[in-house]
C-alpha positions as CSV (number, residue, x, y, z in Angstrom):
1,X,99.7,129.0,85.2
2,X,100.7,125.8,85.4
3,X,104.3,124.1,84.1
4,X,103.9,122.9,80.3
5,X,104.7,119.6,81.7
6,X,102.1,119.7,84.1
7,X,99.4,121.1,81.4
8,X,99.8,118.2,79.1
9,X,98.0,115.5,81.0
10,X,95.6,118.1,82.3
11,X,95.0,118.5,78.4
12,X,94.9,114.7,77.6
13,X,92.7,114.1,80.4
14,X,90.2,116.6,79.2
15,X,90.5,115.4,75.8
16,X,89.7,112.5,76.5
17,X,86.1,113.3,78.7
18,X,85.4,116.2,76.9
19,X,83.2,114.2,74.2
20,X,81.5,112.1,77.3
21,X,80.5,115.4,79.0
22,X,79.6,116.9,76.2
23,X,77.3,114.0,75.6
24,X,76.0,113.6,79.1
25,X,72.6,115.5,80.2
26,X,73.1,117.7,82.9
27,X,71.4,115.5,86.0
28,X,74.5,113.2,85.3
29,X,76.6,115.9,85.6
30,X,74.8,117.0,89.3
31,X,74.6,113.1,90.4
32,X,78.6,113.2,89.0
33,X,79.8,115.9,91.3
34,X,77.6,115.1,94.4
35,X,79.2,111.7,94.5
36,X,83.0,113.2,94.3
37,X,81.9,115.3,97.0
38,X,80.2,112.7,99.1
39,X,82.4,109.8,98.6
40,X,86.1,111.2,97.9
41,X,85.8,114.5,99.8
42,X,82.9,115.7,102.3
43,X,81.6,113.8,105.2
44,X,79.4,110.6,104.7
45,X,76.0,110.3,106.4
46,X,76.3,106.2,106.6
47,X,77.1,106.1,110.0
48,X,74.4,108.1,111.6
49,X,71.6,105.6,113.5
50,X,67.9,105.7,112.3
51,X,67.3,106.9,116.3
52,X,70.3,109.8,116.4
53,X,68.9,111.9,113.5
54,X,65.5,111.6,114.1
55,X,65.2,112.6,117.9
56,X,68.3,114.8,118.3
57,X,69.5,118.0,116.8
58,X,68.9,119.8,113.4
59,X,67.4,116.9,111.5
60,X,64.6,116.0,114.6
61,X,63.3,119.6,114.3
62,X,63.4,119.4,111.0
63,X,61.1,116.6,111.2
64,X,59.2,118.2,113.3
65,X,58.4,121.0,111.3
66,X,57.3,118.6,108.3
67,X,54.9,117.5,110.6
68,X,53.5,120.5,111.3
69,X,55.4,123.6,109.9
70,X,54.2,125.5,113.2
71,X,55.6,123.5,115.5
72,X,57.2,125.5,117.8
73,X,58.7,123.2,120.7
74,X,62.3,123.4,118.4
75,X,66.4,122.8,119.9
76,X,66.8,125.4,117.3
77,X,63.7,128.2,117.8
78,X,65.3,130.1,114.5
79,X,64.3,126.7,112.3
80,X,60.4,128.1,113.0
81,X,61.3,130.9,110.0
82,X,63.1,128.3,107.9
83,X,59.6,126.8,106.2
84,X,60.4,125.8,102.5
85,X,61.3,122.6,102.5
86,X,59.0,121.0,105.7
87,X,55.8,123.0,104.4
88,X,56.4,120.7,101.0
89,X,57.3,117.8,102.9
90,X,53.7,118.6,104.6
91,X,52.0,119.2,102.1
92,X,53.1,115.4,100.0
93,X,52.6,114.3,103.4
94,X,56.1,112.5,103.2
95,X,57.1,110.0,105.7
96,X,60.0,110.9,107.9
97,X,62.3,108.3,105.6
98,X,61.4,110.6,102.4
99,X,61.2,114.0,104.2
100,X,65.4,113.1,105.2
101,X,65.9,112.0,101.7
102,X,64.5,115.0,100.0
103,X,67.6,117.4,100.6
104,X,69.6,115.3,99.1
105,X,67.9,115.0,96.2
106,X,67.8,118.5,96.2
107,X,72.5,119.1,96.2
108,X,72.1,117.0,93.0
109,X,69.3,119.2,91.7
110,X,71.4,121.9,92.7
111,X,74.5,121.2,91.0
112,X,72.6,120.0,88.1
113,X,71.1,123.2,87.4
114,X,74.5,124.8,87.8
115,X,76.0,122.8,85.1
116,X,73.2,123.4,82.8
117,X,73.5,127.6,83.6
118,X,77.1,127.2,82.5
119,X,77.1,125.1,79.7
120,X,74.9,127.8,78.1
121,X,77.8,130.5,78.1
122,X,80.4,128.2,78.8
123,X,82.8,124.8,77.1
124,X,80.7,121.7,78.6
125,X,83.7,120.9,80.0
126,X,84.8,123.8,81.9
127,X,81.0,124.2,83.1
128,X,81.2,120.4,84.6
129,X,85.0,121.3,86.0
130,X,83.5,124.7,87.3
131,X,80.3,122.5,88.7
132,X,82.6,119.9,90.3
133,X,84.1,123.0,92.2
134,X,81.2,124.1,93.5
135,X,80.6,120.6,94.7
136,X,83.9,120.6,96.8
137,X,83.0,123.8,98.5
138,X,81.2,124.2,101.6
139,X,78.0,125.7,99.7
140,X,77.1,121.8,99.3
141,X,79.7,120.4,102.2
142,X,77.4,121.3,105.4
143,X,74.4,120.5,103.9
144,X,75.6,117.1,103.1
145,X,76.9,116.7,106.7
146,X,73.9,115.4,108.3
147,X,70.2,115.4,107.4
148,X,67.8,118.2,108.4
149,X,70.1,120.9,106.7
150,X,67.9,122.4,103.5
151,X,70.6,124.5,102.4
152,X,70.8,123.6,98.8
153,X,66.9,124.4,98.1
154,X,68.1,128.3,98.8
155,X,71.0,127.4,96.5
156,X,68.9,125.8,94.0
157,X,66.8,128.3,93.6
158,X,69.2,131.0,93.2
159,X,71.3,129.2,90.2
160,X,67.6,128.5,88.7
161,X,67.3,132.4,88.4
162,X,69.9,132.5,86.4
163,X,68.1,130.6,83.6
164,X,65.8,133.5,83.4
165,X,65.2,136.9,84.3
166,X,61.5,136.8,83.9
167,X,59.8,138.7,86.7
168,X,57.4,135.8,87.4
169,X,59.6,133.0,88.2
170,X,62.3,136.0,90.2
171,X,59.5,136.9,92.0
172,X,58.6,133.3,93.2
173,X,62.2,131.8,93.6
174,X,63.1,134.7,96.0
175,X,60.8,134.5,97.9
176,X,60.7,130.5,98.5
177,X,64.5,131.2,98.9
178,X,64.2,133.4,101.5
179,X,61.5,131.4,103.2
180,X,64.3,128.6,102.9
181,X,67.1,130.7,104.6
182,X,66.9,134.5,104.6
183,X,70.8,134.2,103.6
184,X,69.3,133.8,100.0
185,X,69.4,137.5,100.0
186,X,73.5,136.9,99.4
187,X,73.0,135.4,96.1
188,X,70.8,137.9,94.9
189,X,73.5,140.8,93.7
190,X,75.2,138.1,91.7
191,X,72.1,136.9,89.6
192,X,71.5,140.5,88.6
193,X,74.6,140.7,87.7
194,X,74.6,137.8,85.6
195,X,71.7,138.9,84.0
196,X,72.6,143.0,83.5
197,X,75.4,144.0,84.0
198,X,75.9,147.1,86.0
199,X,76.4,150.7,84.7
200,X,75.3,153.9,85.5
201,X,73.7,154.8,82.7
202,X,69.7,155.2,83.0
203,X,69.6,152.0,79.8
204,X,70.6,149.7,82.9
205,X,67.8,150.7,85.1
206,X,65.3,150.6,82.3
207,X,66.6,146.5,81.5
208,X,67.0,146.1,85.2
209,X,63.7,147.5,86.0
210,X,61.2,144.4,86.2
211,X,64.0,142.5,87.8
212,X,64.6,144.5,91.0
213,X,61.0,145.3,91.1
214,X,59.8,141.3,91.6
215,X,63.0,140.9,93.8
216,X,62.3,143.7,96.0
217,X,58.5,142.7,95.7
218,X,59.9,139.3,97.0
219,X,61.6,140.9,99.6
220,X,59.0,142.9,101.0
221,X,56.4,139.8,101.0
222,X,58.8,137.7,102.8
223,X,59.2,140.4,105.7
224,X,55.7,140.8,105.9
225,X,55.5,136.9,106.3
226,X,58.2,136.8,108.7
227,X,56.5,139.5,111.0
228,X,53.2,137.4,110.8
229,X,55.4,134.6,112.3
230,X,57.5,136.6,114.7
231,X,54.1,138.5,116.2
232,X,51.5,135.7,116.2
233,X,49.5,136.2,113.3
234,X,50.8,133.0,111.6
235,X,51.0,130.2,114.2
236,X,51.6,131.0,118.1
237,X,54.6,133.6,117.8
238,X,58.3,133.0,117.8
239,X,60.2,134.6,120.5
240,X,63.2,136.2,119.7
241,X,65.7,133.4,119.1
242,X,68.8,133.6,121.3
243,X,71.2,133.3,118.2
244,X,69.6,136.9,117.2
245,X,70.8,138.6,120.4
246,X,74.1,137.0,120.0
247,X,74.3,139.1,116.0
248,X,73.4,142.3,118.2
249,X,75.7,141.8,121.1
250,X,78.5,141.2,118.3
251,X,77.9,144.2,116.3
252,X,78.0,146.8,119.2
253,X,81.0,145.3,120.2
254,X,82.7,145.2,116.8
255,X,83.9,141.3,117.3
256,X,83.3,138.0,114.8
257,X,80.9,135.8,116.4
258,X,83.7,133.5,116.9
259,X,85.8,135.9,119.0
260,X,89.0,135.8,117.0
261,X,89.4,137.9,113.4
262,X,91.6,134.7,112.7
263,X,89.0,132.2,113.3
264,X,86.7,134.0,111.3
265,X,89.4,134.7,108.2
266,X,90.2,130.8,108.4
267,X,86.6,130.2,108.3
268,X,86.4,132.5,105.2
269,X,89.1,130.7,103.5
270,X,87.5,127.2,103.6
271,X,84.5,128.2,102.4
272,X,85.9,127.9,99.0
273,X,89.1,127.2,99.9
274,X,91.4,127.4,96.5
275,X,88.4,128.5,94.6
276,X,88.7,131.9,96.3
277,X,91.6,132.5,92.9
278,X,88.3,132.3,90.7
279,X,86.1,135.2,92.1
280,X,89.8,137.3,92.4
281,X,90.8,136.6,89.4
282,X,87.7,137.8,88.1
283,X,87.5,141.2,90.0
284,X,91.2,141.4,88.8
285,X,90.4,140.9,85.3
286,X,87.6,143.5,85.6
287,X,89.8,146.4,86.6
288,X,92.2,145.0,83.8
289,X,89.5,146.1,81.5
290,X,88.0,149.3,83.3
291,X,85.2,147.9,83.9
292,X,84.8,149.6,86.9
293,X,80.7,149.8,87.6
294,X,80.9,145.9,87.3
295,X,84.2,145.7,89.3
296,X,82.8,147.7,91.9
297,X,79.4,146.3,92.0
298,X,81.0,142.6,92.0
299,X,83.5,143.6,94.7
300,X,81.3,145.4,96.7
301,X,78.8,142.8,97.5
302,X,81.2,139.9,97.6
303,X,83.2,142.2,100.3
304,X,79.5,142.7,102.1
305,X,78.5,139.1,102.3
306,X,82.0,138.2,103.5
307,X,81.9,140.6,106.6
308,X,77.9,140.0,107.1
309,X,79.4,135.8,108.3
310,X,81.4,137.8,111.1
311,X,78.1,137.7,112.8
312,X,77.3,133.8,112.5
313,X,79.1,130.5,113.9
314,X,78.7,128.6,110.8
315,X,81.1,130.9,108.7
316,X,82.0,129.0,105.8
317,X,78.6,127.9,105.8
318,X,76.8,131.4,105.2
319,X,79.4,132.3,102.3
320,X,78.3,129.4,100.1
321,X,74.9,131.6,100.1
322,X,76.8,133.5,97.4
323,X,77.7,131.1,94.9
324,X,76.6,132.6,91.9
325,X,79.6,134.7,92.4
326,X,81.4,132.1,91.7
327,X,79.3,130.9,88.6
328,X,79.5,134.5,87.6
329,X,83.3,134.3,87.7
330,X,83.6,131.0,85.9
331,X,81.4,132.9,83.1
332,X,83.6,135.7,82.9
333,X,87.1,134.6,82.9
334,X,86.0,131.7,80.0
335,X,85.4,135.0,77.7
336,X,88.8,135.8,78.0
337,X,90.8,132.4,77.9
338,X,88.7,129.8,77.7
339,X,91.1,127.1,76.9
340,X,93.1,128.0,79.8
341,X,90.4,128.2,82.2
342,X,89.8,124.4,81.6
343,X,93.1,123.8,82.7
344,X,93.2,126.0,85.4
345,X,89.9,124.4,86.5
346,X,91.3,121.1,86.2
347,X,93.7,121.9,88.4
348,X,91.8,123.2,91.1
349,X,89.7,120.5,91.3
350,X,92.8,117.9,92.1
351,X,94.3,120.9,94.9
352,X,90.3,120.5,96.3
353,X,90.4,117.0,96.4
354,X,93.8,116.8,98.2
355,X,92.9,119.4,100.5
356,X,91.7,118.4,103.8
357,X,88.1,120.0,104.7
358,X,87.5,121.2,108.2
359,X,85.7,124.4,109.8
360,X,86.4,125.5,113.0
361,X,85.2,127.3,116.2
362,X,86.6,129.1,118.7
363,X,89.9,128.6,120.2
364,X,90.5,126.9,116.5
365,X,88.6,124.0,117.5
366,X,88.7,122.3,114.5
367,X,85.9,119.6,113.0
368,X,86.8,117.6,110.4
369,X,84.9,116.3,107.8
370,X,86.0,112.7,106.7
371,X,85.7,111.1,103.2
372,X,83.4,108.1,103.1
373,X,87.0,105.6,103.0
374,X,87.5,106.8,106.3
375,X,84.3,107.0,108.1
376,X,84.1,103.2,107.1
377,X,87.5,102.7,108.6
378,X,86.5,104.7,112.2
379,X,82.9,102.3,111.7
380,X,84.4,99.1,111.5
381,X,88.0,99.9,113.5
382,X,87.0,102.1,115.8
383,X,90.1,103.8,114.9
384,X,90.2,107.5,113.3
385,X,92.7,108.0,110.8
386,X,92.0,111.7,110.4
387,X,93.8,112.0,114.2
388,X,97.1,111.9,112.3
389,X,95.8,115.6,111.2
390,X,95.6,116.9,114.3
């Protein structure tokens, strides 16, 4: 908790854009927290040449595959099962300009729609605080790295579940998730959660029932797809990609992807860097109350998706798959102090802010992602200022 003399600004502050929040709808809210994140925190995109991102690397097959989602002739053969986003982009028949764009119109939708699922159980306030953390994590930081990365539409998706638990809109949110990035299947503990939440007790199953049957339906119809792909019956066939063998080799050898358990527990950490106290706090507060089916389930599946990145390079990047967790969290500790959440959030968001964002690979070789100020500095200097971090 922090010092009384450190709680009353926090409190004035919040006094002070509580009414304007409270007033504001919640795209504001979404365009709010993208632009903190883009302009203050995460990397810009300004820099990039019209020629770089559109005949190199993810963003050029991306564009590919909005040309013809069964393009197969990919840098990235696994972006051939990744079809949400370019089969729209096909279908509107955007141009390359608008098919780049789309994404990130899609992180504001995103953390619009997470707002708006918070300020229905939660201080509007505390949900744009809690929103504004989401923002400065890396569940919107690598897709706002460089174009081509759809991210966000999985994400998007996900925090639009928890609007509803209908079985219609589960069912078709799933499964365009999972067509988006079969890491949607992350998020999916955390929205039934959010909707039910878990005991063993055969009421449960009866309220969870039509839930986890259009999810699993969802499931299975996305496998099925994804087999049409793999084997030919959709498009010419994808060969295994190499990234796959890599998962395989990894498990049987019982090593992170990255080589080092330290790499791959830094990875973990800047995923959500500080946030990480939210979803603890929460589990902590759960066993507080014996709550234990929920403390077990919440837990359990955190602990899963956390060890399911060991198998990937882009760490961080796979745990923003589960941010519900984190919305869940937010929800959950406001029941107990809500005043003192705000705070607490408040907080947070300035130890985010001031906290450099990196990832890193092997060998801790660490990539930096630069705050607009800076990337105009290294554009119009040539000089780097983030060196002095090295």
């Amino acid at each position: 908790m922090p010092a009384p003399s450190l709680q009353r600004p926090a409190f004035r502050l919040l006094d002070r854009i509580g009414p304007a929040i409270r007033r504001a709808p919640a795209w504001q809210v979404g365009l709010a927290a993208w632009a903190l994140s883009t302009f203050v925190a995460s990397p810009a995109f300004f820099i990039w040449s019209w020629k770089g991102f559109t005949t190199v690397g993810r963003s050029a097959d991306y564009l590919r595959l909005c040309r013809n989602p069964l393009a197969r002739d990919l840098g990235e053969p696994i972006l051939a099962y990744r079809l949400t986003m370019p089969v729209l982009a096909w279908i509107l028949h955007l141009p390359a300009w608008a098919a780049l764009t789309a994404p990130y119109l899609v992180h504001v939708g995103f953390l619009a729609v997470c707002f708006a699922v918070l300020r229905r159980r939660l201080e509007a306030t505390a949900a744009a605080l809690t929103t504004v953390v989401i923002a400065l994590s890396f569940a919107l930081f690598w897709s706002n790295w460089k174009p081509g990365y759809t991210d966000t539409t999985s994400h998007l998706l996900a925090a639009s579940m928890l609007l509803t638990p209908a079985a219609g809109w589960t069912f078709a949110a799933t499964l365009l998730g999972l067509i988006n990035d079969e890491r949607m299947v992350l998020a999916l503990p955390f929205v039934l959660c959010w909707h039910f939440s878990p005991a063993a007790t055969t009421a449960w199953i009866r309220q969870s029932a039509r839930w986890l049957l259009a999810a699993g339906l969802a499931l299975g119809a996305y496998l099925v797809l994804r087999h049409g792909l793999r084997v030919g019956w959709i498009g010419p066939g994808i060969p295994t990609p190499a990234v796959y063998q890599g998962i395989d080799a990894d498990l049987k050898t019982f090593r992170p992807h990255l080589g080092s358990w330290s790499v791959w527990a830094l990875n973990v950490f800047l995923s959500f860097r500080w946030a990480w106290w939210l979803v603890i706090a929460f589990a902590g507060l759960l066993c507080r109350q014996k709550k234990w089916a929920p403390a077990a389930v919440f837990a359990g599946f955190l602990g899963f998706g956390v060890l399911a990145s060991a198998c990937v390079a882009d760490v961080s990047r796979s745990i923003g798959y589960m941010t519900p967790a984190w919305l869940l969290a937010a929800d959950g500790l406001a029941k107990e102090r809500p005043d003192g959440l705000c705070v607490r959030l408040f907080w947070l968001v300035i130890a985010l802010l001031f906290t450099p964002v990196f990832f890193t690979f092997e060998h801790f070789q660490v990539n930096w992602f630069r705050p607009l100020p800076l990337v105009l500095w290294r554009c119009f200097t040539g000089g780097d200022l983030a060196k002095f971090f090295h």
